[in-house]
KOLGU-510958 format. One record per residue (C-alpha): residue number from 1; x, y, z; residue in three letters. Coordinates in steps of 0.2 Angstrom, whole numbers, always signed. Last residue first. Layout:
% KOLGU-510958
(r NUM; (X; Y; Z); "ala")
...
END
This chain:
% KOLGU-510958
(r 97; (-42; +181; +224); "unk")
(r 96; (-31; +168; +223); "unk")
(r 95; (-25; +173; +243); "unk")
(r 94; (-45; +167; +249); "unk")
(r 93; (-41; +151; +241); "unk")
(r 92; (-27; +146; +249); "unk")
(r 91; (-34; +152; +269); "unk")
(r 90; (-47; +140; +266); "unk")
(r 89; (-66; +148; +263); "unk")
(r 88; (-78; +145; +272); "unk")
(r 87; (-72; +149; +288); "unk")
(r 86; (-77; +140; +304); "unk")
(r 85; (-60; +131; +307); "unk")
(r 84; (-52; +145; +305); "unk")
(r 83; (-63; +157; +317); "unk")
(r 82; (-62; +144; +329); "unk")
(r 81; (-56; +157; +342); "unk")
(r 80; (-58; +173; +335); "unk")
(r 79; (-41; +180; +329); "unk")
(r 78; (-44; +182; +310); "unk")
(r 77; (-58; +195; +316); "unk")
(r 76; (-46; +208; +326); "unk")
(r 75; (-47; +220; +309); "unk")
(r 74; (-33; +232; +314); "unk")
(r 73; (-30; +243; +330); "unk")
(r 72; (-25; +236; +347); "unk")
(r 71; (-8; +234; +345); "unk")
(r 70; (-7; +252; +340); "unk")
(r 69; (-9; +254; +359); "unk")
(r 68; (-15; +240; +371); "unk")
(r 67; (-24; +249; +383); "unk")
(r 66; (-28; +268; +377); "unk")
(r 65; (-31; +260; +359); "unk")
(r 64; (-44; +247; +366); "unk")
(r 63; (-53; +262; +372); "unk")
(r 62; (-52; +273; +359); "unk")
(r 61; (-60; +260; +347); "unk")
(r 60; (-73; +254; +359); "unk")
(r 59; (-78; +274; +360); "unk")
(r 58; (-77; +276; +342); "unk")
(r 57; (-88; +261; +341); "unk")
(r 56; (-99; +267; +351); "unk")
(r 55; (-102; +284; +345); "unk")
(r 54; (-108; +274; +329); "unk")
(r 53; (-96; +274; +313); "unk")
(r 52; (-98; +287; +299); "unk")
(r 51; (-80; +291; +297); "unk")
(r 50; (-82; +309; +297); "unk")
(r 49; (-98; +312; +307); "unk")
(r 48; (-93; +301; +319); "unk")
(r 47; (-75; +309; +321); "unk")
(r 46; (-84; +325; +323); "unk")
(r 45; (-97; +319; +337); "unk")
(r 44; (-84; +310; +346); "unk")
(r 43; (-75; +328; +347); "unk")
(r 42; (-58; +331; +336); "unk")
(r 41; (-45; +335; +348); "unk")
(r 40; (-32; +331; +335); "unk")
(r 39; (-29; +314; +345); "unk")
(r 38; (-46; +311; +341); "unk")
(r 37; (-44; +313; +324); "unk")
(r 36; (-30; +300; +324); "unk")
(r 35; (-38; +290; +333); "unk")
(r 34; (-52; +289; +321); "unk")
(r 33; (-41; +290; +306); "unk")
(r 32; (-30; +277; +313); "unk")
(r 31; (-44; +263; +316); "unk")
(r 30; (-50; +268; +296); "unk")
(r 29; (-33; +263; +288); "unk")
(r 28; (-32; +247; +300); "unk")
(r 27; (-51; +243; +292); "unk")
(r 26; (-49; +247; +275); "unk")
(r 25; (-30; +236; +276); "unk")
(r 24; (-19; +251; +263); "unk")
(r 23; (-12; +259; +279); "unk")
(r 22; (+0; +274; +272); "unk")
(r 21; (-10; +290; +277); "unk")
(r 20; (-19; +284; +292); "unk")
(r 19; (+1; +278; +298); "unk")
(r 18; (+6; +294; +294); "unk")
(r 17; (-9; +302; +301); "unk")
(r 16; (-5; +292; +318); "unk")
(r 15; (+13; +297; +317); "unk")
(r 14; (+7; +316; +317); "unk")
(r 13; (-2; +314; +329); "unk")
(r 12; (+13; +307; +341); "unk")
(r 11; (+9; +288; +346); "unk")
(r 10; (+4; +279; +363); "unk")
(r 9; (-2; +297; +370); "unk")
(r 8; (-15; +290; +379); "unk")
(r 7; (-30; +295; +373); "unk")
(r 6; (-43; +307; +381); "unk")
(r 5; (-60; +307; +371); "unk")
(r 4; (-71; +322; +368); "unk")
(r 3; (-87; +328; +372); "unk")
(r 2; (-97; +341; +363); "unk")
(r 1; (-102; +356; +374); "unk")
END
C-alpha cells in the first residue's frame, strides 16, 4: 500500500489550492501543490510523480509544514546566514533584471 503523509491541518485544502493557484514565486507555488496534494490524500508516491521531486523532499516539505505552518513554505535561501554577503550579485542589480 502506498504510504501517505499526515499533515496538520494548518490550512483547509482548499485554501492550500487557492494559494497553489495564486503563488506566482516557482518555488512557494510548488511547496503548496505538494501540500496541497497531500492534504488531498495524495500518496508520496503520487505527489512525486506530479511534482518530480524526491520522496525526501516531499517528506522535508511536509515536515516543516506540520511545525511551522505556511510559514514554513517558500524559498528559505535568502535567510542563510552570510547568504548576503556571499552573493554575487547585490540586492540592486538582481531587481534590474
Amino acid at each position: 500500500m502506498a504510504k501517505k503523509i499526515r499533515l496538520e491541518e494548518h490550512l483547509e485544502g482548499r485554501e492550500l489550492e487557492r494559494r497553489y493557484r495564486r503563488a506566482r514565486d516557482p518555488v512557494e507555488r510548488t511547496h503548496y501543490q505538494i501540500v496541497w496534494l497531500l492534504s488531498e490524500g495524495k500518496s508520496t508516491r503520487e505527489v512525486m510523480d506530479a511534482t518530480g521531486y524526491s520522496r525526501g523532499w516531499v517528506q522535508q516539505l511536509a515536515k516543516r509544514y506540520n511545525v511551522e505552518g505556511p510559514e514554513g513554505l517558500g524559498d528559505r535561501r535568502h535567510r542563510n546566514p552570510g547568504g548576503v554577503h556571499r552573493a554575487l550579485l547585490t540586492q540592486e542589480s538582481s531587481e534590474g533584471s
